[in-house]
C-alpha positions as CSV (number, residue, x, y, z in Angstrom):
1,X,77.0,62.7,-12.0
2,X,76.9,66.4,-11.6
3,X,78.2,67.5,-14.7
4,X,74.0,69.2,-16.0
5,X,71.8,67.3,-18.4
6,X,74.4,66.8,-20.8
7,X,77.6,64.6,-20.9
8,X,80.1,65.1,-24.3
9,X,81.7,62.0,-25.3
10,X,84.8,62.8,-27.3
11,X,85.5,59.9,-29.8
12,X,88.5,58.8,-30.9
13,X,89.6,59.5,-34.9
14,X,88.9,55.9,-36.3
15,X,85.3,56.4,-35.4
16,X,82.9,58.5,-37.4
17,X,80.5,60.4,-35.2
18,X,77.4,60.1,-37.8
19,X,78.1,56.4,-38.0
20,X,78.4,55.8,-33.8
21,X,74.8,57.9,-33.9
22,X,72.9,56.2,-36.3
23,X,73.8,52.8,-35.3
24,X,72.5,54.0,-31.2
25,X,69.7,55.2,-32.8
26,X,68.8,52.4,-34.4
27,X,68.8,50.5,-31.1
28,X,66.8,52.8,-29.5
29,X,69.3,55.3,-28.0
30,X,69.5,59.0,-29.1
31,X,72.5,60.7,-29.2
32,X,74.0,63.8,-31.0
33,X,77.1,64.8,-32.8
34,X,78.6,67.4,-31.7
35,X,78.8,68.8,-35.7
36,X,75.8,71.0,-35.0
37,X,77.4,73.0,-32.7
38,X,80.5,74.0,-34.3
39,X,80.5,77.0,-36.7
40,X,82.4,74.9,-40.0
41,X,83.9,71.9,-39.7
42,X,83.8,70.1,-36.2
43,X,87.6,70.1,-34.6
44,X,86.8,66.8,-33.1
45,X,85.5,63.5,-33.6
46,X,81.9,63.0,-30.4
47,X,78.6,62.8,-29.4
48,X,76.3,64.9,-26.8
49,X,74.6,62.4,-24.5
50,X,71.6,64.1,-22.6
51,X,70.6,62.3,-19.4
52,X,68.6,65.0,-17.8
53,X,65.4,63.2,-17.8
54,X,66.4,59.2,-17.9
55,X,66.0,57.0,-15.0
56,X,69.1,55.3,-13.6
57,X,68.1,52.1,-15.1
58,X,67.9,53.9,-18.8
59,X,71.3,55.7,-18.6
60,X,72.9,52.4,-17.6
61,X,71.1,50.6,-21.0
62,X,71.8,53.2,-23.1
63,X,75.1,53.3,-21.8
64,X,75.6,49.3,-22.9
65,X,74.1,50.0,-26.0
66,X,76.7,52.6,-26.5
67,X,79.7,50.7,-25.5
68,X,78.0,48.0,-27.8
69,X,78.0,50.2,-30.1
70,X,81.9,51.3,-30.0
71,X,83.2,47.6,-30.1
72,X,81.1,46.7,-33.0
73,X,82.2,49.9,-35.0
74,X,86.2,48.9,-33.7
75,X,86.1,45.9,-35.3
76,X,84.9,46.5,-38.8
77,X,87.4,49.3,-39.2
């Protein structure tokens, strides 16, 4: 992908950014909201996803984790 180091991940409403993160985190996979980087209240509902230094291999687990993530988040709302 040449889109830099960084891919933004724009999540639908139902999901809460904060919630999405902390459950990757607590799998092992770091990702950002993107609150940090608007001045007030985000518009939108995502995450920043930095891939600049991950192997293949990692960008594909932390991708699964990720989707993992979604679906679990989907069903309990």
């Amino acid at each position: 992908m040449d889109a830099g180091f960084h891919v933004f991940l724009e999540l639908p409403e139902q999901f809460r950014a904060a919630d999405i993160a902390a459950s990757c985190e607590a799998l092992g996979v770091a990702v950002q909201t993107i609150e940090r980087y608007y001045l007030g209240s985000a518009a939108r509902q995502g995450l920043l996803l930095g891939y600049g230094t991950l192997s293949l291999d990692d960008i594909r687990r932390g991708a699964q984790v990720i989707l993992e993530v979604l679906k679990r988040h989907s069903v309990a709302s």
